[in-house]
N, C-alpha and C positions, 0 to 999 in steps of 0.2 A: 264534896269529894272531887272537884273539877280542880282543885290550886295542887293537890297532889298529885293528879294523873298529868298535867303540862309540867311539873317538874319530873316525870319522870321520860316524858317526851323530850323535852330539853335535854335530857342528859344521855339520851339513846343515841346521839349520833356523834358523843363526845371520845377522844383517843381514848379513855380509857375503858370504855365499852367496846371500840371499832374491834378490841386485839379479840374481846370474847365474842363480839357476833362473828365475825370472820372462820371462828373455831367453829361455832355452834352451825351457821349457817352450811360449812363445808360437811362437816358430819350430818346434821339432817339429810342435805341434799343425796348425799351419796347412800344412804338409807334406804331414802324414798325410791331414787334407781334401783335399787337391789331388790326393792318390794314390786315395785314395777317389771321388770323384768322378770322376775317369779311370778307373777302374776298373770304377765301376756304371752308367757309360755305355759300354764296351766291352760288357756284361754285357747290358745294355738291348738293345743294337743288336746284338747276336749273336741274343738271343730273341725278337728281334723281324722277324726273316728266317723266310724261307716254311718250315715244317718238316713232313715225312711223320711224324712221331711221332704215337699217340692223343692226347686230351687229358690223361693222367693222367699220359703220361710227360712232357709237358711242364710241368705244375703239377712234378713231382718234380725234371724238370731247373732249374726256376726256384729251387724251395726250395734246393737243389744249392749253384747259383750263387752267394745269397746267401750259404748258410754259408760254401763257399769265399773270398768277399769277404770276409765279417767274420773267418776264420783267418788270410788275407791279410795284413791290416793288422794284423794280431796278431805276426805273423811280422815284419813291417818296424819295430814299434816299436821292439827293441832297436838296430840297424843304421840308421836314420834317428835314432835320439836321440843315437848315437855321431857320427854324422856334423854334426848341428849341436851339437853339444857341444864339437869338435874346437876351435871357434872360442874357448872359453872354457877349455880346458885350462890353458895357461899362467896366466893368470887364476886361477885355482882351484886351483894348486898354488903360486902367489907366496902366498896366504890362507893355508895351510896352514901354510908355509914361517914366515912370516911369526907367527902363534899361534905355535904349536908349537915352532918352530926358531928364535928370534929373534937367539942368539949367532951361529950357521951361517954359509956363505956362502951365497948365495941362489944359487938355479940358472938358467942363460941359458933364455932363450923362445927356441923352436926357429924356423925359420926358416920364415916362412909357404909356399914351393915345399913344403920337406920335411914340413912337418905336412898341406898337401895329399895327397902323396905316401904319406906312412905311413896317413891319415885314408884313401883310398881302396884301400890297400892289406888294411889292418885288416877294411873294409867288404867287400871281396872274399871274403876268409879265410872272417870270418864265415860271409855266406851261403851257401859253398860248402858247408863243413862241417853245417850246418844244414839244410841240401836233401839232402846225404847222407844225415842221420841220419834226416830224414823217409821219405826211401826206404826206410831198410835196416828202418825200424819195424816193418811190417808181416811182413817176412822172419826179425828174430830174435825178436819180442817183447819188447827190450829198449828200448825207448824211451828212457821215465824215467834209468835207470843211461845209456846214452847220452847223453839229453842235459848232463846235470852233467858226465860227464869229458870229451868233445869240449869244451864251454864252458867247462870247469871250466881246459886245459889251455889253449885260446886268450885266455880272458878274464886273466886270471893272468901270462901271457906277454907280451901286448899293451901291457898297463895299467900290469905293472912296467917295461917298457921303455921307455913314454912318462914314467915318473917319473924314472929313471935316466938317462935321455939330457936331461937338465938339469943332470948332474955328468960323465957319464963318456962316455967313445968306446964305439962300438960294440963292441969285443974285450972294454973291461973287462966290458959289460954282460953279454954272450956267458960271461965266466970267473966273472961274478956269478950267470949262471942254471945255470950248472954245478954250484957246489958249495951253492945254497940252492935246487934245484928243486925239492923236497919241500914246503918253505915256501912257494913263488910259488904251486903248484898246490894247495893246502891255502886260500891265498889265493883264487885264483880259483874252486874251490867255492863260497868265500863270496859272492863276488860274482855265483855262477852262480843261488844258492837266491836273490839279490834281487831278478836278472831273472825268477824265475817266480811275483815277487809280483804276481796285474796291478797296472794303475795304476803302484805303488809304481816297477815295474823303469823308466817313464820317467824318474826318478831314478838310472839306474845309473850312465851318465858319470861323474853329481858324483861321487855315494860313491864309486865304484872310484880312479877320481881323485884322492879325500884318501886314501881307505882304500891305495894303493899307495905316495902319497908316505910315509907311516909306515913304512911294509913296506919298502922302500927305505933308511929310514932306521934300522930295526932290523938289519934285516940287514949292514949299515955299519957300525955300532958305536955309532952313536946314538940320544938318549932323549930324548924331550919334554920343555922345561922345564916342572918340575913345577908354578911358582906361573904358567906361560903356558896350562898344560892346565887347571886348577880355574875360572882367570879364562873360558875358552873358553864 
């Protein structure tokens, strides 16, 4: 699974992705402000009500706060960059499609209700699984290993089915993750070690995005044209 996650790094810093990371990264970012600032004024105005604590638990409950806020939004980067990113899926795997696949038929753009639906669906999964694994942290010790295979198994599932449902009905995809689940979730590892790049993982959409439409297309029976991938 490594020859399709470096073609889809290859192709992340190309004109024709800069115009959608450029969209995608602006909307996140200014997102993520806006939850931040909601956030360090909830935070403000809770500390700033009358409190029976000495002063030292309150300097400590302050420091608290903060950190809690800045893990906060550490937590929502992945699940807010999915969520505006959604907008440019299709977009970003016609690009792909498009390099890579140019003999192929090209895959239908999903229907903006359903790409709400799956986009809020995906976002659910996510954070659920992920407030799980924050909890269970501290009870197994297993954190790290946790979080790669919970992510590793969602992100991998998510991402090839958003690729795949621009070809297939939902049952093929369903008998597609049956008999290559090995490879989908060997996949989403990959994608799991790029969200725990920081910075980097607000890039995860894209890459997971191309990196699935290949994955998709290996496991299918298909190969990059070879003088469309050297041009790339």
């Amino acid at each position: 699974m490594l020859s399709p996650a470096l073609l889809a790094l290859n192709q992340l810093f190309t004109k024709p992705f800069r115009s959608v990371l450029w969209k995608m990264l602006g909307i996140t970012l200014l997102l993520l402000l806006l939850v931040g600032i909601g956030m360090q004024s909830g935070l403000e105005y809770l500390l700033s009500q009358e409190s029976f604590l000495p002063g030292w638990a309150e300097t400590m409950a302050g420091i608290l706060a903060g950190l809690g806020l800045f893990l906060g939004l550490g937590f929502l980067i992945v699940p807010v960059s999915a969520v505006v990113a959604s907008l440019f899926l299709d977009e970003v795997s016609h690009i792909v499609e498009s390099t890579y696949y140019p003999n192929e038929p090209k895959g239908r753009d999903m229907p903006m209700m359903e790409a709400i639906v799956q986009t809020v669906r995906f976002l659910g999964v996510v954070i659920g699984v992920n407030l799980l694994v924050l909890i269970l942290i501290p009870f197994l010790g297993l954190g790290v290993p946790l979080f790669f295979v919970a992510n590793g198994y969602l992100l991998g599932r998510e991402y090839f089915e958003q690729a795949a449902f621009r070809f297939r009905s939902r049952q093929d995809i369903k008998e597609l993750r049956a008999r290559h689940g090995a490879k989908i979730f060997l996949s989403g590892l990959i994608i799991a070690l790029f969200v725990a790049i920081p910075f980097l993982n607000l890039l995860t959409p894209l890459f997971a995005t191309a990196y699935m439409v290949h994955v998709h297309k290996r496991v299918t029976g298909s190969q990059p044209s070879r003088l469309e991938a050297q041009a790339a």
